[in-house]
DRENZA-776594 format. One record per residue (C-alpha): residue in one letter; residue number from 1; y, z, x. Coordinates in steps of 0.05 Angstrom, whole numbers, plus 5000, padded with zeros to 4 digits. Example, Ala and Ser with C-alpha at 12.3 -4.5 7.8 and 13.67 -1.06 7.14 Angstrom:
! residues 2
rec resn->a, resi->1, c2->4910, c3->5156, c1->5246
rec resn->s, resi->2, c2->4979, c3->5143, c1->5273
//
This chain:
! residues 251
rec resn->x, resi->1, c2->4997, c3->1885, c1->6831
rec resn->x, resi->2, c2->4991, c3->1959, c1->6825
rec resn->x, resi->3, c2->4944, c3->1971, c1->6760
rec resn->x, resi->4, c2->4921, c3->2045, c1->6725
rec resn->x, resi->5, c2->4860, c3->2041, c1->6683
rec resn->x, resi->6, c2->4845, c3->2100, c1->6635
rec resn->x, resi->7, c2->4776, c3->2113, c1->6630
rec resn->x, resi->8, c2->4721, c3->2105, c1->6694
rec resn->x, resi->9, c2->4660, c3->2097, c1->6651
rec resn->x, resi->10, c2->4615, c3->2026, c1->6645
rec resn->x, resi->11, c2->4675, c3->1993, c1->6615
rec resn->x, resi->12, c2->4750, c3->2020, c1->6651
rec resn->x, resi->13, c2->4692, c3->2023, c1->6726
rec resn->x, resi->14, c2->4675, c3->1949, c1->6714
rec resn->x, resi->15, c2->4739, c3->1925, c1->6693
rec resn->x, resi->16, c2->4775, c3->1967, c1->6764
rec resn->x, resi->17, c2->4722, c3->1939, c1->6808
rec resn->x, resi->18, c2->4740, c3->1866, c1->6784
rec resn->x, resi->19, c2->4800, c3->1877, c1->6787
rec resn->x, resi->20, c2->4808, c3->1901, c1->6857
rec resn->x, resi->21, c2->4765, c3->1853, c1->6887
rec resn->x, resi->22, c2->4819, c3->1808, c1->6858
rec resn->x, resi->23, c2->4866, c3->1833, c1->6906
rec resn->x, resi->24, c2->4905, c3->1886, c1->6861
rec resn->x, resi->25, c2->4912, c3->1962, c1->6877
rec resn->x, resi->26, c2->4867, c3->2005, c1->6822
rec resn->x, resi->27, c2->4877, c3->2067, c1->6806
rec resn->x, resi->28, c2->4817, c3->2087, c1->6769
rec resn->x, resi->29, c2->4840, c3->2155, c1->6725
rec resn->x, resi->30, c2->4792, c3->2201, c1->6691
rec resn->x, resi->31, c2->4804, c3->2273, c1->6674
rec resn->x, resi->32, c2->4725, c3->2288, c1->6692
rec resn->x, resi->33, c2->4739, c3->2314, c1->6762
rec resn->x, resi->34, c2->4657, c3->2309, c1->6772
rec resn->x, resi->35, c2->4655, c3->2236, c1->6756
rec resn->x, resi->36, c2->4725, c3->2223, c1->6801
rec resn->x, resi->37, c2->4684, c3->2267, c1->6848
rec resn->x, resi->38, c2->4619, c3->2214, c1->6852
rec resn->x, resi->39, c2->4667, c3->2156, c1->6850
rec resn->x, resi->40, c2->4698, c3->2176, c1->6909
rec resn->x, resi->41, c2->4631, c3->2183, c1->6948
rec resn->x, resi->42, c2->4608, c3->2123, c1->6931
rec resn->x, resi->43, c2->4561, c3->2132, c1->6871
rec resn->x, resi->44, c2->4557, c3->2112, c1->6802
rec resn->x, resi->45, c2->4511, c3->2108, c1->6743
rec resn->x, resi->46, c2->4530, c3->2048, c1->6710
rec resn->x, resi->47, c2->4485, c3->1988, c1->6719
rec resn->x, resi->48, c2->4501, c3->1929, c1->6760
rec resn->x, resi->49, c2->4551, c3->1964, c1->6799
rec resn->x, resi->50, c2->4543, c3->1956, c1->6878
rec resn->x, resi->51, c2->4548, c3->2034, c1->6906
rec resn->x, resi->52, c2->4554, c3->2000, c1->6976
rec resn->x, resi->53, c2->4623, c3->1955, c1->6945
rec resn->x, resi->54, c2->4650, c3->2008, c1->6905
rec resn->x, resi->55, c2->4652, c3->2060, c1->6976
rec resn->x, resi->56, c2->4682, c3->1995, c1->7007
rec resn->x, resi->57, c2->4732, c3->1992, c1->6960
rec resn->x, resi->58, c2->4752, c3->2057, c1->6967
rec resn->x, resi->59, c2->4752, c3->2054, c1->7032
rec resn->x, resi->60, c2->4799, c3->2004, c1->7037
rec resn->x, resi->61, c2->4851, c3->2028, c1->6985
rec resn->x, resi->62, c2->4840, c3->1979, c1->6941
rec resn->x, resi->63, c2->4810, c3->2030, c1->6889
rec resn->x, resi->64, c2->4833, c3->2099, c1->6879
rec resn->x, resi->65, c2->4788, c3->2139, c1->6829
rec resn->x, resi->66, c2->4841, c3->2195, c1->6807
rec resn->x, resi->67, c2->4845, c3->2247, c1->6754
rec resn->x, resi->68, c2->4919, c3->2260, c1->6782
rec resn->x, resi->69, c2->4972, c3->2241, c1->6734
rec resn->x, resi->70, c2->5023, c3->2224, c1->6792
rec resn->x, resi->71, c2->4986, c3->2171, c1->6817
rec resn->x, resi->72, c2->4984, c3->2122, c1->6764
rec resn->x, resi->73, c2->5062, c3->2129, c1->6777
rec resn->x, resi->74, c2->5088, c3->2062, c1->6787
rec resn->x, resi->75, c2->5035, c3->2014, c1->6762
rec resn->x, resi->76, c2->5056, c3->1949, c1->6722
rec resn->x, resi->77, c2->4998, c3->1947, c1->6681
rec resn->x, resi->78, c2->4964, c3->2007, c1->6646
rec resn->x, resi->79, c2->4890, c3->1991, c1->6619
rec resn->x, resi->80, c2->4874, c3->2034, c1->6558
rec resn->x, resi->81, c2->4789, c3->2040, c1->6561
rec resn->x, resi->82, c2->4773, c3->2102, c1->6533
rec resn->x, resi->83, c2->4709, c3->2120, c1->6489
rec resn->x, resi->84, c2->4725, c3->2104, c1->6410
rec resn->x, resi->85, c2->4662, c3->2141, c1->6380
rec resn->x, resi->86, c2->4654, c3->2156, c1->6297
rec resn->x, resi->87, c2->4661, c3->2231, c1->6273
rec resn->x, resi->88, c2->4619, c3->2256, c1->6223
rec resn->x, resi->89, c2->4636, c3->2230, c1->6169
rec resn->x, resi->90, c2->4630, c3->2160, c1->6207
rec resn->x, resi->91, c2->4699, c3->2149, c1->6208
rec resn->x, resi->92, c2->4740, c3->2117, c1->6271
rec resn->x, resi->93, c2->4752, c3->2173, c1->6324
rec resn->x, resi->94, c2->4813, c3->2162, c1->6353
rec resn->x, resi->95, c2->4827, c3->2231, c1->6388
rec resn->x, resi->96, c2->4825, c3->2202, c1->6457
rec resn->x, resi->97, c2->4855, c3->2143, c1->6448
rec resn->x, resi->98, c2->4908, c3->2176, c1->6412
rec resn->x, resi->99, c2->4918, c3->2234, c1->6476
rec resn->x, resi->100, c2->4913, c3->2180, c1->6537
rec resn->x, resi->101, c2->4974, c3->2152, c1->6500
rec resn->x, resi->102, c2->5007, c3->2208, c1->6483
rec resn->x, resi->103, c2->4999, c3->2222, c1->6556
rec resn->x, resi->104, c2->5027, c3->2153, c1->6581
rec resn->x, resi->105, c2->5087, c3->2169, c1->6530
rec resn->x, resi->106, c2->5105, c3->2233, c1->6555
rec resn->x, resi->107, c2->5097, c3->2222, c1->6625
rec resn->x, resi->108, c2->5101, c3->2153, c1->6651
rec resn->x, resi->109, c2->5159, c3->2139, c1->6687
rec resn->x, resi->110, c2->5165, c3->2056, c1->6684
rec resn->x, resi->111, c2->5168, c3->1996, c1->6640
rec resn->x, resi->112, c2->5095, c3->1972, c1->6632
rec resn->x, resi->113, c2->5039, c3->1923, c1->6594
rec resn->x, resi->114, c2->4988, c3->1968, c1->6551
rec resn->x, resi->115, c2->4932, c3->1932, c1->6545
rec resn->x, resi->116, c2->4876, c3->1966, c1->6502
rec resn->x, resi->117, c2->4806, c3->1949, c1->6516
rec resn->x, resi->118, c2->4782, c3->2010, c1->6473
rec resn->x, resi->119, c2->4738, c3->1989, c1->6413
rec resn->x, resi->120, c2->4778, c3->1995, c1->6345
rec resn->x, resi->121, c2->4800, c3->1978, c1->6276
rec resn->x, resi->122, c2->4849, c3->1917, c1->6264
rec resn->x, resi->123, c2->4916, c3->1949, c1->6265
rec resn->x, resi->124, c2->4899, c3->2012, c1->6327
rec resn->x, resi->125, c2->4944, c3->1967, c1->6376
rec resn->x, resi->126, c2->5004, c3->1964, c1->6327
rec resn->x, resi->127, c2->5001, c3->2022, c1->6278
rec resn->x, resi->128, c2->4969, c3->2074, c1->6321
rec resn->x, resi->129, c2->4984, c3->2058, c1->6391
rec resn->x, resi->130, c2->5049, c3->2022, c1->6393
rec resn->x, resi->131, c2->5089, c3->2072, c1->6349
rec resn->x, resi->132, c2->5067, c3->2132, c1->6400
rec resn->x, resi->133, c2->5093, c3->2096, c1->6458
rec resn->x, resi->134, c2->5147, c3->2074, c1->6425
rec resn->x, resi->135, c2->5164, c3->2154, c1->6425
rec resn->x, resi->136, c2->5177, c3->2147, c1->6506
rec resn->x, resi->137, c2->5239, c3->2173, c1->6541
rec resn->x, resi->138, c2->5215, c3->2144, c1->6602
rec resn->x, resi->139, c2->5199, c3->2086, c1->6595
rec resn->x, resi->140, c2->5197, c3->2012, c1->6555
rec resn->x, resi->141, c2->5122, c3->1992, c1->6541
rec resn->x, resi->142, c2->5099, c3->1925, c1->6518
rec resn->x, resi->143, c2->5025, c3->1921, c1->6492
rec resn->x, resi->144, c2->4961, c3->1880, c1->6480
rec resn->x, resi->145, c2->4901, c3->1873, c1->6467
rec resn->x, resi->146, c2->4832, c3->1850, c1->6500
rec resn->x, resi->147, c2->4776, c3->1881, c1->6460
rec resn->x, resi->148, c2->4720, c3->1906, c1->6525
rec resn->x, resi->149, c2->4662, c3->1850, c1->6536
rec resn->x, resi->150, c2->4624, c3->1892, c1->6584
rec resn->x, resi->151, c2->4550, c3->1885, c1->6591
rec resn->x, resi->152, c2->4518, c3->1931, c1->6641
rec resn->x, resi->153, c2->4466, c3->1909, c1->6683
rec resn->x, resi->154, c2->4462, c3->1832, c1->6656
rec resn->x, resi->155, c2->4452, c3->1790, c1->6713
rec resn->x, resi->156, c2->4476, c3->1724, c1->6675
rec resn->x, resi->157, c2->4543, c3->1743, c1->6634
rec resn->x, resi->158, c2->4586, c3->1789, c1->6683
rec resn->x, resi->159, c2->4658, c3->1803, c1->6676
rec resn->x, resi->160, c2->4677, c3->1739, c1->6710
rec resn->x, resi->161, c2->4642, c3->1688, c1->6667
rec resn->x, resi->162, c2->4651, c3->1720, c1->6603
rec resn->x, resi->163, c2->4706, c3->1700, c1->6562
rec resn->x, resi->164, c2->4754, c3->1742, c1->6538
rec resn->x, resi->165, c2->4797, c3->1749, c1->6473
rec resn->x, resi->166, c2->4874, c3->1770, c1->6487
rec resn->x, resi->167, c2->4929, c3->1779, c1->6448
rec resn->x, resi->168, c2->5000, c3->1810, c1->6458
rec resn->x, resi->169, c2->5040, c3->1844, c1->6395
rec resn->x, resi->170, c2->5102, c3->1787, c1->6431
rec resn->x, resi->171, c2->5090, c3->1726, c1->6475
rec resn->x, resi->172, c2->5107, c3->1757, c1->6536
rec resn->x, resi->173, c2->5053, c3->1811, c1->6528
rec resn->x, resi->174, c2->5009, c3->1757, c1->6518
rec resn->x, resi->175, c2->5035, c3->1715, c1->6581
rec resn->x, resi->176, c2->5032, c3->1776, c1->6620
rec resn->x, resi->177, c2->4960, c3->1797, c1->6603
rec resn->x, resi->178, c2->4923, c3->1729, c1->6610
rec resn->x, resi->179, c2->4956, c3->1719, c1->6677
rec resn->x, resi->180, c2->4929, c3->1782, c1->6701
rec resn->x, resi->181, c2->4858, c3->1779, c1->6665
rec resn->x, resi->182, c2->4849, c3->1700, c1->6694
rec resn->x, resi->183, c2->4861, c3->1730, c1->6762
rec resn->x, resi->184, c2->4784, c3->1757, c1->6753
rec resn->x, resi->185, c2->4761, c3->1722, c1->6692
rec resn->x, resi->186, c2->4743, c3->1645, c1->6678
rec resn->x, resi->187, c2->4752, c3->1639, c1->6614
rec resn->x, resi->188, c2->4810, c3->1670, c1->6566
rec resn->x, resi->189, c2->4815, c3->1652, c1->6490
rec resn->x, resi->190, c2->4886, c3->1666, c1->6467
rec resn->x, resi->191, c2->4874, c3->1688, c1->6392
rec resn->x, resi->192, c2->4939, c3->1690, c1->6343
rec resn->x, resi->193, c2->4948, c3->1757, c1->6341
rec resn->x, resi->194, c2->4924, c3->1824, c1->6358
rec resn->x, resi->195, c2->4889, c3->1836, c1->6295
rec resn->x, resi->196, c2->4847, c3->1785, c1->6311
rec resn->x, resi->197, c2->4832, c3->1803, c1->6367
rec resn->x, resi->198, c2->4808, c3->1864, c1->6351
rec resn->x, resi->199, c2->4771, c3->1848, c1->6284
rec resn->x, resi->200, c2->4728, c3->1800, c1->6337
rec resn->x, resi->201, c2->4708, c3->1848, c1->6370
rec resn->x, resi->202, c2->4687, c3->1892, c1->6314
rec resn->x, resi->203, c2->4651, c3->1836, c1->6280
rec resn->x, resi->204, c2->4614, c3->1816, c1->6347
rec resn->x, resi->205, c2->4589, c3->1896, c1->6349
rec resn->x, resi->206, c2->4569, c3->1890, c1->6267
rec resn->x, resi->207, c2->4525, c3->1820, c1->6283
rec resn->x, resi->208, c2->4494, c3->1853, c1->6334
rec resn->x, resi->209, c2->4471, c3->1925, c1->6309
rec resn->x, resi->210, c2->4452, c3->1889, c1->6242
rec resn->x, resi->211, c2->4401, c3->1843, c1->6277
rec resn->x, resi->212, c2->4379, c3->1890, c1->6324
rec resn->x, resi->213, c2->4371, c3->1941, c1->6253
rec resn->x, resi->214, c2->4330, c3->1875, c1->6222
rec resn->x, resi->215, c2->4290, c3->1855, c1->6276
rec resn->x, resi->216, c2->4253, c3->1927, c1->6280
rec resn->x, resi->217, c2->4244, c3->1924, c1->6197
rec resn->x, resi->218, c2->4208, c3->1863, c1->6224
rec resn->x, resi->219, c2->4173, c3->1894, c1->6273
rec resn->x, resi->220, c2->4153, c3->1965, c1->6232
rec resn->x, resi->221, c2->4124, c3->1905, c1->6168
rec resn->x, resi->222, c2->4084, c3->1863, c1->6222
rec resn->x, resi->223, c2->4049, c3->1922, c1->6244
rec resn->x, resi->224, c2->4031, c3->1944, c1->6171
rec resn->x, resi->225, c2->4006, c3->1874, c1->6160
rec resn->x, resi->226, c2->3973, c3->1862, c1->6234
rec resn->x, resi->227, c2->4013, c3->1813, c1->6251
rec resn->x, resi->228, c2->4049, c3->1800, c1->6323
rec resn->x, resi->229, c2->4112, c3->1815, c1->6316
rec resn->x, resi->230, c2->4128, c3->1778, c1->6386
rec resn->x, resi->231, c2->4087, c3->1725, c1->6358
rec resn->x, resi->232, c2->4133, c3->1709, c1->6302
rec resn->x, resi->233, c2->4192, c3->1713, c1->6338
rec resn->x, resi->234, c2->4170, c3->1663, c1->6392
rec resn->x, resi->235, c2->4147, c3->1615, c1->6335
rec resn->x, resi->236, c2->4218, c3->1625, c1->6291
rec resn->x, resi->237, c2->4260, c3->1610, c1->6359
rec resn->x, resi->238, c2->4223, c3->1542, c1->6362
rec resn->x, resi->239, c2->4276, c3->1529, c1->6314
rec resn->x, resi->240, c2->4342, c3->1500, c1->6351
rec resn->x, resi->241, c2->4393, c3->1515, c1->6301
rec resn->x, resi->242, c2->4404, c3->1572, c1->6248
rec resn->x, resi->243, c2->4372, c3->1622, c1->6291
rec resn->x, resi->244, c2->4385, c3->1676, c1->6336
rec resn->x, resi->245, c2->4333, c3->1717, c1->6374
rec resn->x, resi->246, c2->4332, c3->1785, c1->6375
rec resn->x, resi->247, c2->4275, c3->1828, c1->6400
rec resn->x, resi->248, c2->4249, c3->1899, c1->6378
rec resn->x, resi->249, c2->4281, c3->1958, c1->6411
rec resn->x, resi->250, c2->4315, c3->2029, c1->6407
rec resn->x, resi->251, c2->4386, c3->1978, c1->6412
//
């Protein structure tokens, strides 16, 4: 299966080197030529990523880093994994999200599954996305969701034995994008909708930045009162139940 991923950084790199060790044909788009440029030669930044795999893959075909247009041409599924930062005024910034799609709508030339993997708000996939597709002259576009569980560098929860969260806006989005995703992932969880989907994943991001936020209150009190900080987190994770162990850091 011929598959275009927007986006080549930790999440849209991991996601095309699964994928084409799955036996698809990648085609790994990025409009940084520098990045497209390092891909090709073999190198990377992102952790856990094989340099000596990824210049095998390319080598073989099976993964094209591109940042021309023409050669997502044709694909069956198009793999939306583009950064989703705040502005300012901490607000969801949607700018690039917003132009890969417009990009897609204006340009691509066959029906197609969207999937977005992008991190956003419940309602991106069907108020934001789906409307600006649905501007296409080219082309019919289904679409769904599966919210990025990317983790660079962990040794124990990779891509393959992570479960993921998909959803489809219709069943046959859905049926289409856990049949492709189980090709290099255990585990799929098939929530109702794509709103769910999505407000998962933003809730998973909120549990995590508020601990992380709690645990170094802990740490910067401890340290007033001369007390371990490690020390009282070893002796509250004694506890089997209730509890969650987080560790000081810069997140």
């Amino acid at each position: 299966m011929k598959v275009a991923i927007f986006g080549q950084g930790y999440v849209g790199l991991t996601v095309s080197i699964a994928a084409s060790q799955a036996g698809h044909n990648v085609i790994g788009f990025d409009i940084n030529k520098n990045l497209i440029a390092d891909l090709l030669n073999g190198f990377t930044y992102v952790p856990g990523i094989d340099p000596k795999k990824l210049s095998e893959l390319v080598k073989s075909g099976r993964y094209l880093p591109t940042h021309d247009f023409s050669d997502v041409q044709g694909a069956e599924i198009l793999i939306l994994a583009v950064p989703t930062p705040l502005d300012e005024t901490r607000n969801p910034d949607l700018t690039l999200l917003k132009s890969v799609t417009e990009l897609i709508s204006q340009k691509f030339a066959n029906n197609a599954l969207i999937v977005n993997e992008s991190t956003s708000y419940p309602g991106t996939l069907r108020n934001v996305i789906k409307p600006i597709l649905d501007k296409s002259k080219l082309a019919i576009f289904q679409c769904a969701s599966a919210p990025e569980r990317v983790d660079p560098g962990n040794n124990k929860w990779m891509i393959k034995n992570t479960p993921r969260v998909i959803s489809g806006l219709d069943y046959e989005a859905t049926y289409k994008a856990i049949n492709f995703y189980s090709t290099f992932c255990e585990e799929i969880y098939q929530a109702p909708n794509v709103e769910v989907a999505e407000a998962s994943k933003i809730f998973e991001n909120t549990f995590r930045q508020v601990n992380i936020a709690l645990v170094n209150e802990l740490a910067q009190i401890s340290h007033a009162l001369g007390i371990d900080v490690r020390e009282t987190l070893d002796a509250a994770n004694t506890k089997p139940y209730g509890f969650m162990k987080f560790t000081p850091s810069a997140g």
